[in-house]
C-alpha positions as CSV (number, residue, x, y, z in Angstrom):
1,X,7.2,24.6,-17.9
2,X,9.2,21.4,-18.5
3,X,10.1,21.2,-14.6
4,X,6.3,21.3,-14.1
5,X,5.3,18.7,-16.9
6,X,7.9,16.4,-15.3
7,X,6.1,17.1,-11.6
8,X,3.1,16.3,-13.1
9,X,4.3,13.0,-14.7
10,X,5.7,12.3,-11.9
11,X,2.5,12.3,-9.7
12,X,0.3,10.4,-12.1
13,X,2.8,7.9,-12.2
14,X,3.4,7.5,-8.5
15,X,-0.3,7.4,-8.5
16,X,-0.8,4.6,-11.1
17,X,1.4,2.5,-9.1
18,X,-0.2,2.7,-5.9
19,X,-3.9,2.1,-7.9
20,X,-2.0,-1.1,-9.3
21,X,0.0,-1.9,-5.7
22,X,-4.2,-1.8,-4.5
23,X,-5.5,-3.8,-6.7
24,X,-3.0,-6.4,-7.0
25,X,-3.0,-6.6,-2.7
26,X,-6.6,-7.1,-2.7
27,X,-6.9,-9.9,-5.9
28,X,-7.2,-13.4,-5.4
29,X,-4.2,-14.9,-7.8
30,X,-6.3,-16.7,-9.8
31,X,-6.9,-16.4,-13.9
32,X,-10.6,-15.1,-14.8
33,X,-12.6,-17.2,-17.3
34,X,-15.1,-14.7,-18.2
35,X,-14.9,-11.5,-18.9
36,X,-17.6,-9.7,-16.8
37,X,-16.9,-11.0,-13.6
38,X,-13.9,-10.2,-10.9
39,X,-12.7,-11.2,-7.8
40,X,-11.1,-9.5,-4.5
41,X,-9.7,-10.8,-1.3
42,X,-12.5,-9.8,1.5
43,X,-9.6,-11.8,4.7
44,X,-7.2,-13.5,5.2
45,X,-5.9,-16.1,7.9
46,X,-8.9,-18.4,7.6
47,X,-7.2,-21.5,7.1
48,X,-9.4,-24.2,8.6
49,X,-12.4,-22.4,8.6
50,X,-15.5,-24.5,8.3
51,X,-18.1,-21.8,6.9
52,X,-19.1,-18.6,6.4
53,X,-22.5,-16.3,6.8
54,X,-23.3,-12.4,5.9
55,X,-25.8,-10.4,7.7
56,X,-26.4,-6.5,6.3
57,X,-23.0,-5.4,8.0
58,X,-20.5,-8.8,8.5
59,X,-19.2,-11.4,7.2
60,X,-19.3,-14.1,10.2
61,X,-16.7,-17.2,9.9
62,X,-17.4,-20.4,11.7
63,X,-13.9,-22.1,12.7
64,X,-14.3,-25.8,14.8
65,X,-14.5,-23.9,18.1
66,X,-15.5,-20.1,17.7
67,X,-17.3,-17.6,15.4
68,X,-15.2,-14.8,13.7
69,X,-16.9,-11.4,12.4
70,X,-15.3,-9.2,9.6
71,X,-17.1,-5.6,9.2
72,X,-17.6,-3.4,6.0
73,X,-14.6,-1.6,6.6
74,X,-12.1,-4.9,6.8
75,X,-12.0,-5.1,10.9
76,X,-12.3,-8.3,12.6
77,X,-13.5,-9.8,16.0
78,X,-14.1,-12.6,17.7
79,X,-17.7,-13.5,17.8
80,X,-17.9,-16.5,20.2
81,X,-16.1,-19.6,21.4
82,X,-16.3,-22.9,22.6
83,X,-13.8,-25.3,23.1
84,X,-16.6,-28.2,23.6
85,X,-18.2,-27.0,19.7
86,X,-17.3,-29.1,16.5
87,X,-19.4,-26.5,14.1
88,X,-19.7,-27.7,11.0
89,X,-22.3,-25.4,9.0
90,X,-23.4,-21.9,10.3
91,X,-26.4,-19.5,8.9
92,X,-27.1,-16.4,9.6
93,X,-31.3,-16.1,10.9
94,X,-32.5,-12.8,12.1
95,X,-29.7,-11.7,14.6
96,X,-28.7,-14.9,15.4
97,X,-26.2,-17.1,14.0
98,X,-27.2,-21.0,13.8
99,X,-24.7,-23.8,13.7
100,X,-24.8,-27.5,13.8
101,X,-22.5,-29.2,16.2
102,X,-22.3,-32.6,17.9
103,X,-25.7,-34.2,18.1
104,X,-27.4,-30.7,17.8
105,X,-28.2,-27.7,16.3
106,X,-28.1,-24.8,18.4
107,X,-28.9,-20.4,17.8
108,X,-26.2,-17.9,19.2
109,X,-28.1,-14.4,19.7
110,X,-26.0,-11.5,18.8
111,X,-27.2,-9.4,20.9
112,X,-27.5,-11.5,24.1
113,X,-25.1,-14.1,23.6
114,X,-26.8,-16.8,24.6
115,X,-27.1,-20.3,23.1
116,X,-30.3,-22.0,22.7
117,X,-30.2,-25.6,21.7
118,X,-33.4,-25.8,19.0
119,X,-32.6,-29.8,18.1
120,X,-31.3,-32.6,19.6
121,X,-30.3,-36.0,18.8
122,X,-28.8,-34.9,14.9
123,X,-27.4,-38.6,13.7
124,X,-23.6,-37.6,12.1
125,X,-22.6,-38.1,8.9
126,X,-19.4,-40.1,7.4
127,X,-17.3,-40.0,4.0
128,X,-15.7,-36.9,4.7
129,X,-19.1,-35.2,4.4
130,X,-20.1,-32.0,6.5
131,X,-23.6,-32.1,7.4
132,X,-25.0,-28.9,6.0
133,X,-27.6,-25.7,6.5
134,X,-29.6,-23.6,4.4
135,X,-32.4,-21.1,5.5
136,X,-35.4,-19.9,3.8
137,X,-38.2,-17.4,5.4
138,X,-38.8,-19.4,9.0
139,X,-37.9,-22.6,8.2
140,X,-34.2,-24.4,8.3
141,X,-32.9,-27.5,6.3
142,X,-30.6,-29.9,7.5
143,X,-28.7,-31.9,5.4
144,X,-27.5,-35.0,7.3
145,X,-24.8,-37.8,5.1
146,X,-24.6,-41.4,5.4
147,X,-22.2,-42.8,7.4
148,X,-21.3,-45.6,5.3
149,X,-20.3,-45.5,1.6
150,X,-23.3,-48.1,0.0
151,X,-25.8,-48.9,3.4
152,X,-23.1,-52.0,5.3
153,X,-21.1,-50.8,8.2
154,X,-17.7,-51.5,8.7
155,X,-17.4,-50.6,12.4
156,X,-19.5,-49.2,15.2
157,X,-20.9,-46.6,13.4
158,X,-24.1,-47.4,11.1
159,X,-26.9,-45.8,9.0
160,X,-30.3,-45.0,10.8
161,X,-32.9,-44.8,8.4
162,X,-35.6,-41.7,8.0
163,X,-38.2,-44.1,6.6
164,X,-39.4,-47.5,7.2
165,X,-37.7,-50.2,4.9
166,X,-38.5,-53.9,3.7
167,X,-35.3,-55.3,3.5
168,X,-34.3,-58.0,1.1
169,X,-31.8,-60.0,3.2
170,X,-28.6,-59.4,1.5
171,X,-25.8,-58.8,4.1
172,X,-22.2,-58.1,3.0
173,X,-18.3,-58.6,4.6
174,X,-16.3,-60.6,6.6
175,X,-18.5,-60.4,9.4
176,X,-22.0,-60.4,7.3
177,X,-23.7,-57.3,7.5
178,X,-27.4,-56.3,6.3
179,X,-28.5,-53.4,5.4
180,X,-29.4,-49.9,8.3
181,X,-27.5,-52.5,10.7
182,X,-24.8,-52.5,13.2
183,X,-21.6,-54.1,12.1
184,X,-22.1,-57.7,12.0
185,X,-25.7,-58.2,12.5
186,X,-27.5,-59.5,9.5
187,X,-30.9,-58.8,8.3
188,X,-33.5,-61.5,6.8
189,X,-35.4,-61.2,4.2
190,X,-39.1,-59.2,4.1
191,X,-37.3,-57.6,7.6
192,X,-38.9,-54.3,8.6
193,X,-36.6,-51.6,9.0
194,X,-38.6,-48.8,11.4
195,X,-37.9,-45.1,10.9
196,X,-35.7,-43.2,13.3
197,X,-37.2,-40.0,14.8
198,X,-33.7,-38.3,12.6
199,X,-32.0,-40.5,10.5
200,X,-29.1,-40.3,7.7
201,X,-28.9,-39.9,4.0
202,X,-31.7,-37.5,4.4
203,X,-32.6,-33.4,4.9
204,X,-35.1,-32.6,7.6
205,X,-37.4,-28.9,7.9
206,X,-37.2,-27.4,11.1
207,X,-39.7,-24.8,11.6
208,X,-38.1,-21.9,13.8
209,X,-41.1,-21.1,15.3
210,X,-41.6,-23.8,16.8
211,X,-38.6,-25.9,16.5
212,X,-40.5,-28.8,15.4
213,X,-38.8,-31.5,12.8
214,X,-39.8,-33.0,9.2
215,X,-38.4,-35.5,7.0
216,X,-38.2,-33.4,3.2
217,X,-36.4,-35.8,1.7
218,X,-34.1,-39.0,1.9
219,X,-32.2,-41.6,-0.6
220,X,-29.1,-39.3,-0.2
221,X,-25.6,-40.7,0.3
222,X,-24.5,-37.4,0.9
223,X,-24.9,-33.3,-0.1
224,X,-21.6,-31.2,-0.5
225,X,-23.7,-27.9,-1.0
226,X,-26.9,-26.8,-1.7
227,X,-28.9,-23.7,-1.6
228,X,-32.5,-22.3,-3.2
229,X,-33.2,-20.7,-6.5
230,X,-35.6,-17.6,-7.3
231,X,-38.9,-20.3,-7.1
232,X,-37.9,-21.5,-3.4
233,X,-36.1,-24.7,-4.8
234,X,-33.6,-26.5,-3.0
235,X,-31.2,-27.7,-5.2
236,X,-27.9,-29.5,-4.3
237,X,-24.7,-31.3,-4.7
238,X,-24.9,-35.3,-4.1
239,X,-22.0,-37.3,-3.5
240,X,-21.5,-40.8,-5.2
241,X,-20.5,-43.8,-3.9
242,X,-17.2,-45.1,-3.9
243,X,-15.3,-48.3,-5.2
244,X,-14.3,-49.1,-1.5
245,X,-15.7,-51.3,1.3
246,X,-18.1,-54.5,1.1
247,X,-20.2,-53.2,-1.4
248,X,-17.5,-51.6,-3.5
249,X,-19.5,-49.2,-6.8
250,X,-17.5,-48.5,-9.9
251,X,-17.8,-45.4,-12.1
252,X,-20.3,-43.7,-9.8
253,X,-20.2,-39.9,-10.3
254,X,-21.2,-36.6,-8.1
255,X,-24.5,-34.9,-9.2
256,X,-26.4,-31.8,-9.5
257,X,-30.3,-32.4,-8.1
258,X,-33.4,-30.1,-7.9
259,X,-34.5,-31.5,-4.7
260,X,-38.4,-32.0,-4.1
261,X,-40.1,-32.6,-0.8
262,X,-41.5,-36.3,0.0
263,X,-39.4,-37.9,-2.5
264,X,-36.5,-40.5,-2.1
265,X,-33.4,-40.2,-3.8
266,X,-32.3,-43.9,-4.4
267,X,-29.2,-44.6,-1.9
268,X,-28.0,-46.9,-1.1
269,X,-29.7,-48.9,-4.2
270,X,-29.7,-46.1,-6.7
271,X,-27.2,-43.0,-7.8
272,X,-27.9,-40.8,-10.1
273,X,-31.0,-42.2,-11.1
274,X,-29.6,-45.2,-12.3
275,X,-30.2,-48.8,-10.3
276,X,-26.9,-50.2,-8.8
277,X,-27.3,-53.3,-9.8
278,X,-27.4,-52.1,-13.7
279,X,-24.0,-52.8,-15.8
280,X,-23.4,-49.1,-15.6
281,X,-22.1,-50.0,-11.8
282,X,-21.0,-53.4,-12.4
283,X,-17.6,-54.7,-10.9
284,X,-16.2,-58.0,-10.8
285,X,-19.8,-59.0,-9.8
286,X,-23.2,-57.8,-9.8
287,X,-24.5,-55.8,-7.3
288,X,-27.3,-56.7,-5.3
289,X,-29.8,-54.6,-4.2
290,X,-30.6,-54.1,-0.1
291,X,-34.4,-52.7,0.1
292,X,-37.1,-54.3,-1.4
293,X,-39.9,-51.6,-1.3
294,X,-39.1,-48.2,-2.7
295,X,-40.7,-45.1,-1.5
296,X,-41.4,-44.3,-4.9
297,X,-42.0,-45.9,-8.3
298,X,-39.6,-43.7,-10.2
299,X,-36.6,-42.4,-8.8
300,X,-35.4,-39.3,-10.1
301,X,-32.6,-38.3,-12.3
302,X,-30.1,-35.6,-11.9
303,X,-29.8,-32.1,-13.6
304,X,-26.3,-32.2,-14.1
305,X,-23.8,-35.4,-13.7
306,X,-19.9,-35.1,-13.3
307,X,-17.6,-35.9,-15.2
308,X,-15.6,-37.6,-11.8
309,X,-16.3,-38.5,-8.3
310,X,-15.5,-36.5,-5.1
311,X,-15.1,-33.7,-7.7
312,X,-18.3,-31.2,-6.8
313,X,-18.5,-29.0,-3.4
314,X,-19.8,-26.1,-2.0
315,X,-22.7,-24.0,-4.5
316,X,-24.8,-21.4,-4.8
317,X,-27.4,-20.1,-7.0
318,X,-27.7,-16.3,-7.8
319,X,-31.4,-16.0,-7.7
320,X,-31.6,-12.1,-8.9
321,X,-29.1,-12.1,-11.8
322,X,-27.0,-10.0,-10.0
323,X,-23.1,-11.7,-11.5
324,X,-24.7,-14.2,-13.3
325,X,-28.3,-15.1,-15.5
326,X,-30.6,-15.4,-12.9
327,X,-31.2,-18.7,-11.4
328,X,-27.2,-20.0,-12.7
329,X,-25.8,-22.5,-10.1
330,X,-22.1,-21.7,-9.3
331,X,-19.8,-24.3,-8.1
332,X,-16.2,-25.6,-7.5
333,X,-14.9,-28.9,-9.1
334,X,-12.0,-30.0,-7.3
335,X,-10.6,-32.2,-10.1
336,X,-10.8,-29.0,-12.9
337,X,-9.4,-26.4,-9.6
338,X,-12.5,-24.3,-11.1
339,X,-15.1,-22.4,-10.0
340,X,-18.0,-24.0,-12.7
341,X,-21.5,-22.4,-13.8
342,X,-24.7,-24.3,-14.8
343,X,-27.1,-22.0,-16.1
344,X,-31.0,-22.5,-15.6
345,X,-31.0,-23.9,-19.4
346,X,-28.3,-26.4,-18.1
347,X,-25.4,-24.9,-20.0
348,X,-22.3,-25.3,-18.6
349,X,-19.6,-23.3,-18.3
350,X,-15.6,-22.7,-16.7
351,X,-15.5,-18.7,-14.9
352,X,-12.5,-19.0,-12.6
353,X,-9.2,-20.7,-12.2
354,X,-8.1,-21.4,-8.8
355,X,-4.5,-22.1,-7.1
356,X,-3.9,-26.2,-6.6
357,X,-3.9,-25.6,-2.9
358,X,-7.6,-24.3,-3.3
359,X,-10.2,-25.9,-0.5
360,X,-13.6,-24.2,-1.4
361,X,-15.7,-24.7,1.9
362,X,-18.8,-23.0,1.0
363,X,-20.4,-19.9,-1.5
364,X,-23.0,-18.0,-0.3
365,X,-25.0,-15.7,-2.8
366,X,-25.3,-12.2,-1.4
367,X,-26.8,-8.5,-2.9
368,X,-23.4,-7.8,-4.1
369,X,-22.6,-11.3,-5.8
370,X,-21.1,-14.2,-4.0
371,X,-18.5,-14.3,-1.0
372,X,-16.6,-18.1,-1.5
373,X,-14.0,-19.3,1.8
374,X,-11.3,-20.9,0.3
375,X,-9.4,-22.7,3.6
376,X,-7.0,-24.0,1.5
377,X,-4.9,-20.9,1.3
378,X,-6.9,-19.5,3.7
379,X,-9.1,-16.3,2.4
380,X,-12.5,-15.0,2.0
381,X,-13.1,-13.5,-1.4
382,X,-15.8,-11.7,-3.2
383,X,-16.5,-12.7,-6.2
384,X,-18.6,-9.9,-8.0
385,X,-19.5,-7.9,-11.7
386,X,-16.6,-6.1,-13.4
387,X,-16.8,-2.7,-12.1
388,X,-15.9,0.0,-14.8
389,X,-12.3,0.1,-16.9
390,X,-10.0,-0.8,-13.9
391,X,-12.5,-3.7,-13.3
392,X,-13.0,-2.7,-9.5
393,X,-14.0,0.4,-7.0
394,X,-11.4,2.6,-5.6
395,X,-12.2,3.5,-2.2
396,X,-13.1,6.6,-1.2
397,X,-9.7,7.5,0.5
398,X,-8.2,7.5,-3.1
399,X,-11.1,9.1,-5.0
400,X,-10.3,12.5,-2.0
401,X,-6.7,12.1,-2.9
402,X,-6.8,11.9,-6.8
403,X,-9.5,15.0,-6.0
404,X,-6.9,16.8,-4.3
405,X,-4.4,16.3,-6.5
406,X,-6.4,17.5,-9.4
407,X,-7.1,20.8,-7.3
408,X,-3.4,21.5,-7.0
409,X,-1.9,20.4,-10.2
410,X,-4.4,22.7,-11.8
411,X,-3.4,25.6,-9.7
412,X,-0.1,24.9,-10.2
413,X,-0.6,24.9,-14.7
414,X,-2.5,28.1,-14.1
415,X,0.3,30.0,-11.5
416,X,3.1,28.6,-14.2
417,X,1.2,30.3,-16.5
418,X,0.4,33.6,-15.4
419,X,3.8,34.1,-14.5
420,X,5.1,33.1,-18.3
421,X,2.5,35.9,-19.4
422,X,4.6,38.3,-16.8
């Protein structure tokens, strides 16, 4: 009877280890702030990847030139490629996966594999800023960045504005520049600035019906993620200004906005509700403001302000409470190497710890939870409720082994003890 206890200790602890061997191979090293939530590797080998989309069946990751899929079961394939493509943001839309590259946004079929180019002429953005694509029913936003840090270029590149301006004449740098101008051309005083058919610091609506283009909002130096709550809201990360170039800001911060259509959001005169020409800004001299007419009398504040600048990218909002309370924006702050919470009440709070190597390209709320890509070190993780004691789901593989094994060590107890009783 000993030589079978030991058997059976044995077993269970061969099987222990392997359950631990599983789980560790499949978590993300990280530490876990909160309690009820954990986190597994979904693939590896996407260092570089630009962004990630889910249909009912696969994961799809965008790299600069092709479109990888990952299946339920862990398998992956190549999608598409392009060597001409630069694909910055991709979305899954009814069996098609849209992406913005270049000067356009274009819809790969899954089925067919064809390409259909839906918009043209897409201004690009500067500052390190991806331009950036969310979908909602038949409609797609497209978040576009500024190309330069306050509203003066510093080369060939320059802002195109999405509404007409009144300018007030100021023009900075060695080679004075005004305002929505190219490098070295200055602007006058009561000078009307036209709107561009697509222009920067801006998101646009583009109906996929009919691929026409709106302007939904503008004032918006640029977004570094953004998605929709439970009441069809866009809200969104804004990037601050920096302390660099010919109009240099000080102590600017990153921003959390609810984003509403129509209204104008400030830049390059305004961050974070504040006017950049008020002492919170103030350098070694006062900054002047470029427009002269606003779009709107008050400009509107933010939801949540940083602590830092160049901190905040990549969100998503879990609109059914299915990790999180419903409607709770999730995050990653660069400076903290966390993944950060804001709650619809605005409470704040720390839920994961991340390596220092961490690059959080984009979160994407899903049925399940959230799937983050992490091109840093190069994975695609889910990030997901607790599930039971062990705090995740052993796969069905081990469930019909441990099954097994039950069967047979209780047929092995019970032949051990009928032949004791002999």
């Amino acid at each position: 009877m000993k030589k079978c206890l030991k058997i059976i200790f044995s077993i269970f602890l061969i099987l222990f280890c392997a359950i631990s061997l599983y789980k560790l191979s499949n978590k993300y090293n990280l530490n876990i702030l909160k309690n009820n939530i954990d986190c597994t590797i979904i693939s590896k080998g996407c260092e570089k990847a630009k962004s990630i989309a889910k249909d009912d069946d696969n994961i799809y990751i965008a790299f600069s030139d092709c479109i990888k899929s990952i299946d339920k079961e862990g398998k992956g394939k190549d999608v598409y490629a392009n060597k001409d493509m630069d694909i910055e943001d991709i979305v899954y839309y009814k069996g098609s996966l849209i992406y913005i590259s270049g000067d356009g946004v274009y819809k790969f079929s899954l089925e067919s594999g064809l390409v259909e180019k839906i918009s043209s002429n897409i201004p690009l953005s500067g500052n390190n800023i991806k331009r950036k694509l969310i979908v909602n029913s038949e409609t797609l936003y497209i978040a576009i960045g500024a190309v330069t840090n306050s509203g003066i270029s510093e080369n060939e590149m320059y802002d195109l504005s999405p509404i007409e301006l009144i300018l007030n004449g100021v023009n900075y740098g060695e080679a004075p520049t005004g305002a929505f101008k190219k490098y070295g051309a200055k602007s006058q005083e009561n000078e009307k600035v036209k709107a561009s058919s697509v222009g920067n610091a801006s998101i646009y609506s583009l109906n996929l019906k009919n691929n026409s283009m709106n302007l939904y909002a503008s004032g918006i130096r640029g977004i570094k993620g953004m998605d929709f709550n439970s009441k069809n809201q866009i809200q969104a990360i804004f990037s601050g200004m920096n302390n660099k170039g010919p109009r240099p800001v000080e102590r600017d911060r990153d921003y959390i906005y609810k984003i509403e259509e129509g209204v104008w959001y400030g830049w390059p005169d305004y961050s974070g509700g504040d006017p950049i020409f008020s002492p919170r800004f103030k350098g070694e001299k006062i900054i002047k403001p470029l427009i002269k007419s606003m779009s709107n009398k008050v400009v509107p504040a933010p939801i949540y302000q940083s602590s830092s600048l160049d901190a905040l990218n990549a969100m998503a909002i879990d609109k059914g409470g299915v990790v999180l309370d419903k409607d709770t924006i999730i995050f990653w702050n660069k400076d903290k190497e966390k993944i950060c919470t804001l709650s619809d009440q605005n409470v704040y709070k720390e839920v994961l710890k991340l390596k220092s190597d961490s690059n959080i390209e984009k979160i994407l709320y899903t049925k399940e939870g959230f799937i983050m890509l992490d091109e840093g070190i190069g994975c695609v993780y889910s990030v997901h409720k607790k599930i039971g004691t062990l705090g995740f789901k052993i796969p069905v593989v081990i469930t019909f082994f441990i099954f097994i094994l039950a069967i047979s060590l209780l047929a092995i107890v019970l032949y051990k003890l009928l032949n004791n009783k002999k």
